[in-house]
C-alpha positions as protocol buffer text, in pm:
chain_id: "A"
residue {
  index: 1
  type: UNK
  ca { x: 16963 y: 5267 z: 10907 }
}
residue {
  index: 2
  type: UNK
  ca { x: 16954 y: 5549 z: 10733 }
}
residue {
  index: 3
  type: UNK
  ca { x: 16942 y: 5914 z: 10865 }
}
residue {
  index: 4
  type: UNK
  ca { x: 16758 y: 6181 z: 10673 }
}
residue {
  index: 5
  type: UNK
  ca { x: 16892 y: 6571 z: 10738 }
}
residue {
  index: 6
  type: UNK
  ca { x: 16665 y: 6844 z: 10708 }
}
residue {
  index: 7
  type: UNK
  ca { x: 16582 y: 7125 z: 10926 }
}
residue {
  index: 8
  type: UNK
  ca { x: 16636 y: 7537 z: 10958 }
}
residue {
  index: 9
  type: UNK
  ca { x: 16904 y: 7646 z: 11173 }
}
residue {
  index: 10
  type: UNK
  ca { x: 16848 y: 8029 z: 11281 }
}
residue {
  index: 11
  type: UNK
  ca { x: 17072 y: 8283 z: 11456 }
}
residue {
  index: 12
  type: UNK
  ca { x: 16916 y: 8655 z: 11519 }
}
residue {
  index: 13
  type: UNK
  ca { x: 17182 y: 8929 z: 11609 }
}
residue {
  index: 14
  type: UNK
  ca { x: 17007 y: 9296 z: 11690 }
}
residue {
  index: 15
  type: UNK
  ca { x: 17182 y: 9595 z: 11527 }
}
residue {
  index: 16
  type: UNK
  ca { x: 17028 y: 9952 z: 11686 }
}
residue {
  index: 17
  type: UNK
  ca { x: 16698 y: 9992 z: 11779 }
}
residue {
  index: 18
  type: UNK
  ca { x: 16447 y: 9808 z: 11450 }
}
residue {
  index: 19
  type: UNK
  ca { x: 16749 y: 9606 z: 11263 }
}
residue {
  index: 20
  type: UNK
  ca { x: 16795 y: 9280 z: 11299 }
}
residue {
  index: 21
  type: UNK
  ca { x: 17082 y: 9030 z: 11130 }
}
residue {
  index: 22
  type: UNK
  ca { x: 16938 y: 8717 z: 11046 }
}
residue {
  index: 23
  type: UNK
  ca { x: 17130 y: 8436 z: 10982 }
}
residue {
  index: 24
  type: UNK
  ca { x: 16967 y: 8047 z: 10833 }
}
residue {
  index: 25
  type: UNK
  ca { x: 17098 y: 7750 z: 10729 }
}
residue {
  index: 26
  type: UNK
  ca { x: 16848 y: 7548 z: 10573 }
}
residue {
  index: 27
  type: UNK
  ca { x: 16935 y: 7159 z: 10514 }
}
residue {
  index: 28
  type: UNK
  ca { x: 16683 y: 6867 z: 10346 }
}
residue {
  index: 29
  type: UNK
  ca { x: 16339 y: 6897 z: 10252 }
}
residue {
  index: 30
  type: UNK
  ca { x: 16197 y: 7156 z: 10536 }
}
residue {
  index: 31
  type: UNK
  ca { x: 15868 y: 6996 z: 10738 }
}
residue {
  index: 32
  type: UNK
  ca { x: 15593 y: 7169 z: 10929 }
}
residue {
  index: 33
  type: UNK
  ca { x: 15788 y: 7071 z: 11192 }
}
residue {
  index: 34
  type: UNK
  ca { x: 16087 y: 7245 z: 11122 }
}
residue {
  index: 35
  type: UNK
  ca { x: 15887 y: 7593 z: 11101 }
}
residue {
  index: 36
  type: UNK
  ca { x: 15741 y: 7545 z: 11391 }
}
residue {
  index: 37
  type: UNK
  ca { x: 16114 y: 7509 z: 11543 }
}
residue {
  index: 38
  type: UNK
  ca { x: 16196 y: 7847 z: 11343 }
}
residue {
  index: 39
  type: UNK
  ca { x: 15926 y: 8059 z: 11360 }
}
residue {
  index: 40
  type: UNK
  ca { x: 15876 y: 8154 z: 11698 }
}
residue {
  index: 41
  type: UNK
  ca { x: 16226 y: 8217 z: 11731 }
}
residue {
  index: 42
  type: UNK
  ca { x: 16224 y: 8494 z: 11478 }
}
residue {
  index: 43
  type: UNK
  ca { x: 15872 y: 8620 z: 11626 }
}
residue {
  index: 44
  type: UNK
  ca { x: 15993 y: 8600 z: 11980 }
}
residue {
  index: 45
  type: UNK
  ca { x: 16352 y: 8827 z: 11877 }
}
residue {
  index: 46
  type: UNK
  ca { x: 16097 y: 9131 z: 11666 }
}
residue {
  index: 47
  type: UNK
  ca { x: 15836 y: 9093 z: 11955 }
}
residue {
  index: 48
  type: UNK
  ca { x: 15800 y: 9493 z: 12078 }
}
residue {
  index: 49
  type: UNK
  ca { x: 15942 y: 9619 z: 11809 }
}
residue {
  index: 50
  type: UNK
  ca { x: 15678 y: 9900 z: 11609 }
}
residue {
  index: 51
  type: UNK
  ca { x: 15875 y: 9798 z: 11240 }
}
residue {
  index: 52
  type: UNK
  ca { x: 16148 y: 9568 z: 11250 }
}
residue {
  index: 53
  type: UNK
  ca { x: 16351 y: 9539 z: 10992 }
}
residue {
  index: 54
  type: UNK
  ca { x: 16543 y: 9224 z: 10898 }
}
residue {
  index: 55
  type: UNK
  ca { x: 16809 y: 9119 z: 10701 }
}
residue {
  index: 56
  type: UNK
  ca { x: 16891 y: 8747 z: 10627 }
}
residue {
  index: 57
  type: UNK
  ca { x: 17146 y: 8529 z: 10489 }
}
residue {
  index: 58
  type: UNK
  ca { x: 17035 y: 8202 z: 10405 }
}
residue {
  index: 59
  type: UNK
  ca { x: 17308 y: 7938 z: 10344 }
}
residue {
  index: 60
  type: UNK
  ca { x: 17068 y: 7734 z: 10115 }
}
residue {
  index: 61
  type: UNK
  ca { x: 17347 y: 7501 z: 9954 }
}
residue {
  index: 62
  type: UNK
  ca { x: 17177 y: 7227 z: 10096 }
}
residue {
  index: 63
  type: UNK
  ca { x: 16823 y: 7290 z: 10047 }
}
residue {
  index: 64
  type: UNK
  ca { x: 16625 y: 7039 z: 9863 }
}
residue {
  index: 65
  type: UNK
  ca { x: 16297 y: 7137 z: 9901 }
}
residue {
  index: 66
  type: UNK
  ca { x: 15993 y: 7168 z: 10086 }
}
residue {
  index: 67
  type: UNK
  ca { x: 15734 y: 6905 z: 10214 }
}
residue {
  index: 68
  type: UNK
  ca { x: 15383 y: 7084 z: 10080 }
}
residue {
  index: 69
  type: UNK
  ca { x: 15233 y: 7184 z: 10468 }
}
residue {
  index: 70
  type: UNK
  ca { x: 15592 y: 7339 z: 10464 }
}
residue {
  index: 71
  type: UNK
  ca { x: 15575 y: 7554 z: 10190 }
}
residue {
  index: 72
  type: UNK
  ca { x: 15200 y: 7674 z: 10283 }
}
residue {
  index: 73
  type: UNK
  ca { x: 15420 y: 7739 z: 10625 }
}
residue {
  index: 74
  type: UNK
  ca { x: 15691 y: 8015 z: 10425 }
}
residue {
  index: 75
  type: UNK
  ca { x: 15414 y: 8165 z: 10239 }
}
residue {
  index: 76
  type: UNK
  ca { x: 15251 y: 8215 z: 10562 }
}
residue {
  index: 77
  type: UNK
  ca { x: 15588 y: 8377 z: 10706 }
}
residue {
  index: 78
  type: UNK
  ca { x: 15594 y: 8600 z: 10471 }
}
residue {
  index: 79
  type: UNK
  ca { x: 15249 y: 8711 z: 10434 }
}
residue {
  index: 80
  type: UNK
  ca { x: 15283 y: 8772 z: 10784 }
}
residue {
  index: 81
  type: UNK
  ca { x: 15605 y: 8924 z: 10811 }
}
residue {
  index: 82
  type: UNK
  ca { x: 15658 y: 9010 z: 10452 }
}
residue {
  index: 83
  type: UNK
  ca { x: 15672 y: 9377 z: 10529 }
}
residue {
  index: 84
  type: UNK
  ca { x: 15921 y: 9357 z: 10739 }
}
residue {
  index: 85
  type: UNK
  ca { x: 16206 y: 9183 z: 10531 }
}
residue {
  index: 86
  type: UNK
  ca { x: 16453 y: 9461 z: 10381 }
}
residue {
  index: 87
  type: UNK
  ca { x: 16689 y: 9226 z: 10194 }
}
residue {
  index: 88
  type: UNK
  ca { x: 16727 y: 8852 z: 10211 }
}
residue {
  index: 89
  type: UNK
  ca { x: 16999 y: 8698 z: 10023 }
}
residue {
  index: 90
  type: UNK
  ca { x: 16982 y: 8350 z: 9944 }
}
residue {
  index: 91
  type: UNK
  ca { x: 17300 y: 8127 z: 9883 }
}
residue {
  index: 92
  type: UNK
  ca { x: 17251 y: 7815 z: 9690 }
}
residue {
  index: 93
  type: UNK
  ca { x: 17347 y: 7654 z: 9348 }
}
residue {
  index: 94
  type: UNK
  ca { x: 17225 y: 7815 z: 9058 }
}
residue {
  index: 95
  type: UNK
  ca { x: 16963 y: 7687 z: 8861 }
}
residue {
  index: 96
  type: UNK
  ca { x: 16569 y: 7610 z: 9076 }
}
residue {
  index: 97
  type: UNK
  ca { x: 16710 y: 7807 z: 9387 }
}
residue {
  index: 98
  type: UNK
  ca { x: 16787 y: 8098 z: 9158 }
}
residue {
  index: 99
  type: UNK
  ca { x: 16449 y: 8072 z: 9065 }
}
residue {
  index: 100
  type: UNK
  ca { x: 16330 y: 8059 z: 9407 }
}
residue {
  index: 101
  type: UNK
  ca { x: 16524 y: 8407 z: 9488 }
}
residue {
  index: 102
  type: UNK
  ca { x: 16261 y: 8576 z: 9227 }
}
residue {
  index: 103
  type: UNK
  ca { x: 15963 y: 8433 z: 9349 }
}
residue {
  index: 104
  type: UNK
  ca { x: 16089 y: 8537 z: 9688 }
}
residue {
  index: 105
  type: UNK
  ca { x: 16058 y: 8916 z: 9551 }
}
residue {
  index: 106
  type: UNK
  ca { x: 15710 y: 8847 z: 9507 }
}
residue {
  index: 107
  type: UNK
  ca { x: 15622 y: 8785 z: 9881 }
}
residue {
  index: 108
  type: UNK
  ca { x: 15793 y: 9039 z: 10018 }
}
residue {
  index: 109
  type: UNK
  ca { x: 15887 y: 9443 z: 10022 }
}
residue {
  index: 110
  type: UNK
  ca { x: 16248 y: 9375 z: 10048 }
}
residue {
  index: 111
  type: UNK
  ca { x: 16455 y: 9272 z: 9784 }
}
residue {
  index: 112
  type: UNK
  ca { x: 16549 y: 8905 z: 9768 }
}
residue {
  index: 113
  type: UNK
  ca { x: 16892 y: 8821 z: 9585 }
}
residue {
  index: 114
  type: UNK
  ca { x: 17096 y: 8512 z: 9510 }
}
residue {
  index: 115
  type: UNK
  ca { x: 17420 y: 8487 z: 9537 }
}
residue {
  index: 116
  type: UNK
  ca { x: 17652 y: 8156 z: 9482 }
}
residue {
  index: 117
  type: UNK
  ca { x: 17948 y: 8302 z: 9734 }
}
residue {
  index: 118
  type: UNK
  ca { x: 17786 y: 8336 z: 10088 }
}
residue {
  index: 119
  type: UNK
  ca { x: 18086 y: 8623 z: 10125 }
}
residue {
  index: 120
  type: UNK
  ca { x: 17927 y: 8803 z: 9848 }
}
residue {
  index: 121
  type: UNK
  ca { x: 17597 y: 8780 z: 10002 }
}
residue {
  index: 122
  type: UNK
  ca { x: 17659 y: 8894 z: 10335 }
}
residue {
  index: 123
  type: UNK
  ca { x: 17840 y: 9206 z: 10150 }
}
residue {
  index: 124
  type: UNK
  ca { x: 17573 y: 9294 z: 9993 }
}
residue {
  index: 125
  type: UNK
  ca { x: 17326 y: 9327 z: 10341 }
}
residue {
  index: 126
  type: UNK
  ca { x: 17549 y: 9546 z: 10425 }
}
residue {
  index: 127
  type: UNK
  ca { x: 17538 y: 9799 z: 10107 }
}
């Protein structure tokens, strides 16, 4: 039998009053399913709060992709929450996850950045 990994791990640490340290691990090709595991976890930690503002890590070395419900599922995450992301730094392999850093600067107000060392990332939330 074989056992297909995927899914979005989240952690959500509150700094202050609006800033919040959010940490992912994303693994596989993300479902609907998995954002509906994630989602209300971040929604439920920024509930109250006038304008949150988040920074994430996401460990993406073993992303693979997205199933297409699941992707409609990000956009909608940002879209919704877009506004609210002041730097996400994504930490993958170069080459498509790069790519996907840059497109993340389009959904967003924040600044999205890739990085390959998830040290190097993490420093740079904190600049």
């Amino acid at each position: 039998m074989k056992v297909t990994r995927h899914g979005i791990s989240i952690g959500v640490e509150r700094h202050g009053d609006d800033d919040f340290f959010v940490v992912m691990k994303v693994v596989g090709k993300l479902t609907h399913e998995d954002y509906e595991q994630m989602v209300p976890v971040l929604e439920t930690a920024i509930a109250g709060v006038k304008d949150p503002a988040l920074y994430v890590i996401m460990d993406a070395t073993e992303l693979e992709g997205w199933e297409p419900r699941a992707l409609w599922d990000d956009l909608k995450l940002g879209l919704r929450h877009g506004r609210h992301f002041e730097k996400i730094a994504i930490v993958g392999e170069p080459g498509w996850q790069e790519w996907l850093a840059r497109i993340g600067n389009w959904f967003t107000a924040g600044e999205v950045k890739f990085f390959v060392d998830y040290q190097d990332g993490v420093d740079w939330l904190g600049d």
